[in-house]
N, C-alpha and C positions, 0 to 999 in steps of 0.2 A: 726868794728862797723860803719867806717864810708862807708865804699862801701855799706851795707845794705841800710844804711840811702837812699845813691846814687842809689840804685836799686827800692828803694818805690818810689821815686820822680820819674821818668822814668815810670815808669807802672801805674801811676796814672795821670801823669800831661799830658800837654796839648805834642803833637809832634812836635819836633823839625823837621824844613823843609828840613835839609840835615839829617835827621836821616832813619834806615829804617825799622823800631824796633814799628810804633805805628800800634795798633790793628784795626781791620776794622770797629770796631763800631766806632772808636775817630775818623776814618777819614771821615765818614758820614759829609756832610755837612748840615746845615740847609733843603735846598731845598730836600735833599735824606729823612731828618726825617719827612717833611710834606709829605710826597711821603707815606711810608708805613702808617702813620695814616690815610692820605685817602684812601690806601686800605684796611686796619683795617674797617673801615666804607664801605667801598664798598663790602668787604666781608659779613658784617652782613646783609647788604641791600639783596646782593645774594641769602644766606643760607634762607630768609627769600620767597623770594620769588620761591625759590625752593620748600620749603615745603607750603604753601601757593595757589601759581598759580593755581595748579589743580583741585581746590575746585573752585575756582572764574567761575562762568558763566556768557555768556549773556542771559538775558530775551528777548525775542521779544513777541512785544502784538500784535494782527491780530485781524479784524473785519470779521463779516460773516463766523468763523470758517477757514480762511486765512490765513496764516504765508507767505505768498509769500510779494517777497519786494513793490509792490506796492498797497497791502492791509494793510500793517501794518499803525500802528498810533502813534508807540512811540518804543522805546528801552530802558533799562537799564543793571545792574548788579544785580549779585546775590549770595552768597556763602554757600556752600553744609555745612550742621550743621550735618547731618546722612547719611552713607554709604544708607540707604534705598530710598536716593532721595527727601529728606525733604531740603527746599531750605529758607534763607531770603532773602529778600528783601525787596522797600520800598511799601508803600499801591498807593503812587501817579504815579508807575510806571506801575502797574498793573489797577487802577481804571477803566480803558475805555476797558478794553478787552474782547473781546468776546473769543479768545482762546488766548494760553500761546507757548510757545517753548525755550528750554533753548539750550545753546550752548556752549560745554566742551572746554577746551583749545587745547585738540588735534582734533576737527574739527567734534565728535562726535554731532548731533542732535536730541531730544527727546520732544515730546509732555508733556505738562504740563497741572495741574490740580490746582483753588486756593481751599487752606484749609484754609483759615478763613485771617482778616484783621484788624487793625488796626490804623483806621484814627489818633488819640488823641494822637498818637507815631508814627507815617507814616510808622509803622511794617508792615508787609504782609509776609505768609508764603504757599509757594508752593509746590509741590511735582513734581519731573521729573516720566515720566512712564520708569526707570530703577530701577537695585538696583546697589550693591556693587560700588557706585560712592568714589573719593576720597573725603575726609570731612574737614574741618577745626575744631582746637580747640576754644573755645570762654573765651577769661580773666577775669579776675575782674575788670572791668572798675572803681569799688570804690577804688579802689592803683592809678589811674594814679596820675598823676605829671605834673605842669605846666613846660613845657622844656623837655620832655623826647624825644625821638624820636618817629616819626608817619609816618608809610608806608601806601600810598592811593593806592590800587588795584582796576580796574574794565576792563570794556569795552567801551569806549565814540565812540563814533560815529563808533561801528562794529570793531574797532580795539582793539584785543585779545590782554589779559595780561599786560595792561597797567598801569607803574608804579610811582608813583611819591611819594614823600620822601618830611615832613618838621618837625614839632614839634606841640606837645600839648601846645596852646597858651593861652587856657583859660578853663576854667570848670564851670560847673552850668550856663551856658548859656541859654537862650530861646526864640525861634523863632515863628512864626504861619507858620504853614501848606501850602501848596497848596489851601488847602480847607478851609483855612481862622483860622484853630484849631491851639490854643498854644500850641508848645512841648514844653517840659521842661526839664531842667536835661540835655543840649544837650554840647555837646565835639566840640571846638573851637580849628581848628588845619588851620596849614599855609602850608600841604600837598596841591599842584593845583590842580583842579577837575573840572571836564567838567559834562555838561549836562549827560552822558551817564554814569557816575562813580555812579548814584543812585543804591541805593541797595548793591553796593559793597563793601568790608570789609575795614576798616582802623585796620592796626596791626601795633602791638608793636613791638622790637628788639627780642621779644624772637618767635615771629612767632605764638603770640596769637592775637586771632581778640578782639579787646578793642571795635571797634564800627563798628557802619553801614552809611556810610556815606549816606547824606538826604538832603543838598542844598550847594547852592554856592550864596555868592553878586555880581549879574550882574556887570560889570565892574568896579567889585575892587580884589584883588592879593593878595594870601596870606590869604583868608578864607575862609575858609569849615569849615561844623558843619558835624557833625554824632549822630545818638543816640547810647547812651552808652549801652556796651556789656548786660551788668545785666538786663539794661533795656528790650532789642531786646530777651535775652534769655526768662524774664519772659513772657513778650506776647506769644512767642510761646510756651511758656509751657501752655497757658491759651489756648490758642488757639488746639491746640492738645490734651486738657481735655474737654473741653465745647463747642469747636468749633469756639467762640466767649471772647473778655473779658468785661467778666461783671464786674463794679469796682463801690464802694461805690462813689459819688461823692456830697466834701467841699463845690467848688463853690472858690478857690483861687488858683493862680497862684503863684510857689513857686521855690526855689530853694537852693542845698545842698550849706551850709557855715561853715567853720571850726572857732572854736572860741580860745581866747587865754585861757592861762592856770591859768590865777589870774578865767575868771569865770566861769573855769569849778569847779576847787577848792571853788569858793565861792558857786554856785548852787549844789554842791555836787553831778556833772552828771559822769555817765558811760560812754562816749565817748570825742572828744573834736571836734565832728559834730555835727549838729541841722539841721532843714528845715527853714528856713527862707521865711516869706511870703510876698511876691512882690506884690502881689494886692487881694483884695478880691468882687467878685463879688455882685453887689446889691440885695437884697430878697435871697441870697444863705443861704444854710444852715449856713454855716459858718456867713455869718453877723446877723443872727439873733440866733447864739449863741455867739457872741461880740467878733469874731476874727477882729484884724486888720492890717494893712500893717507893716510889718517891727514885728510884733510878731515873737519868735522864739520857733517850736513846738519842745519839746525833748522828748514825752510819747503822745501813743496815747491806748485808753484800759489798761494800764500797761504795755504795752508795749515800749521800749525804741526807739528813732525813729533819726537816724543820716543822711537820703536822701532820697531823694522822693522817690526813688525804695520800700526804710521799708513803706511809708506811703501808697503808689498803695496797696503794697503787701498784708497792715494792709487791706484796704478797700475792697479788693476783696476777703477777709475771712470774714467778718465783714457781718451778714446780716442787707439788706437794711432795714432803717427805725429805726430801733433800736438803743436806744439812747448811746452815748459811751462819756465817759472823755477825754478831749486832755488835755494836759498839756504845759503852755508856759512860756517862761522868755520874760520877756522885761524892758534890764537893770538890775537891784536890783530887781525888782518886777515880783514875779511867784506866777501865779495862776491856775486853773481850770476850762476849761469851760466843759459844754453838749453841743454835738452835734448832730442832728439826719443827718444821711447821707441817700443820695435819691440815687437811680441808676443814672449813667451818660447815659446822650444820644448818641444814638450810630450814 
């Protein structure tokens, strides 16, 4: 009995320094266990960019039908969504082009065509003149998570496959445009990005693209935004139907908020997201159906509404003019308003 005892203590406890009997994981020291977790992570970074990179292009925009380097007027990124050569990227990267040209990771060059654009989301979607390209997958950008890991891919300044690694730092963020337009609904990540990472994908660990990254704060570290994947996919599903996205527009400036669980149970809602409305613009539809700042929309038609993406998506089925019920809390008190929605200007 008592050698047992003697044999459990030995094979579990810590190793004796003249013994020669302890296992090679107990002899790991601190330093060796930080060693494999950072290549645990560096592993995922790899696999990710393995599957990934070859979808990522560069854009190059040329004047006067020119792609030569001293005709061009900008560069960016872009990631293949269809083997058929269907490309995103951002609207402010494309805007000034007179012609397009994209550029594969293995050094492949192809003339490009745009297929339709999207200021009011800085969306823009292209077509390369090939097919069977490699494609990326696109996530749900409505799961991410503040802290998760965020891989930045693009091309900044002509150099291929470039990769930079931080976290989702924030959600439902919003910025204005280049062109002076509020995005909204935009992904707050401490991934580093250069001028030339527009249009290129931010992915997740599992080696889905979550967003499209779309600016950076002139000299400050540790911010990029992107537009979120749901978002980037609807435009160009709108965009590939009509050519164009036609969308009902409120006239308010709004963004996704999870609420706690006392008032979802007291509003008796299907979700524990809302739209939360950040500003409401003057003579818009919306203030002259008595929406206001900080109201929280949870129905719009009957329909159940947890982020701006339900609300674009409600509007762009919705025809214009035609009056519809939103439904809002704010605090204890929920009501109903009418709204009539007008086409957004394009």
């Amino acid at each position: 009995m008592n050698e047992q005892i003697e044999v459990t203590i030995k094979t579990i406890g810590p190793a004796d320094d003249h013994a020669g009997s302890s296992s090679e994981s107990d002899s790991k020291t601190p330093g060796d266990r930080d060693t494999l977790l950072l290549d645990a992570y560096s592993q995922a970074v790899v696999s990710v960019v393995d599957a990934v990179g070859p979808s990522v292009v560069s854009v190059s925009v040329g004047k006067n039908g020119n792609n030569r380097a001293a005709d061009q007027v900008g560069a960016g990124s872009g990631v293949v969504i269809a083997p058929d050569g269907y490309i995103l990227t951002n609207d402010h990267v494309i805007q000034k082009a007179d012609s397009l040209e994209v550029v594969l990771t293995d050094g492949s060059r192809y003339s490009a065509a745009l297929i339709g654009t999207d200021p009011a989301t800085d969306i823009a979607v292209i077509r390369a003149n090939t097919n069977f390209l490699p494609c990326a997958t696109l996530g749900d950008s409505d799961g991410l998570r503040v802290g998760q890991l965020a891989i930045a891919m693009g091309n900044p300044y002509g150099f291929q496959s470039t990769v930079s690694t931080g976290v989702v730092s924030a959600l439902g963020r919003a910025l204005r445009s280049t062109r002076g337009q509020l995005i909204e609904d935009i992904i707050q990540h401490t991934a580093p990005l250069n001028p030339g990472n527009s249009g290129g994908p931010l992915v997740d660990s599992a080696g889905k693209v979550i967003g499209i990254n779309t600016a950076i704060i002139a000299y400050a570290q540790g911010i990029g935004f992107a537009v979120p994947a749901n978002t980037a996919m609807w435009v160009a599903s709108q965009i590939l139907s009509h050519g164009r996205v036609r969308r009902g527009f409120l006239g308010i400036a709004a963004c996704r908020r999870p609420l706690g669980r006392r008032m979802v149970r007291y509003h008796g809602l299907k979700g524990n997201h809302v739209v939360e409305v950040l500003s409401v613009e003057p003579k818009s539809p919306a203030a002259k159906a008595g929406l206001k700042k900080n109201d929280l929309i949870i129905a719009i038609g009957g329909t159940s509404i947890q982020s701006v993406d339900d609300l674009h998506r409600f509007l762009a089925d919705w025809p214009i003019g035609k009056p519809v019920e939103i439904e809002i809390v704010n605090g204890q008190s929920r009501k109903r308003l009418t709204v009539k929605p007008i086409e957004a200007a394009v």
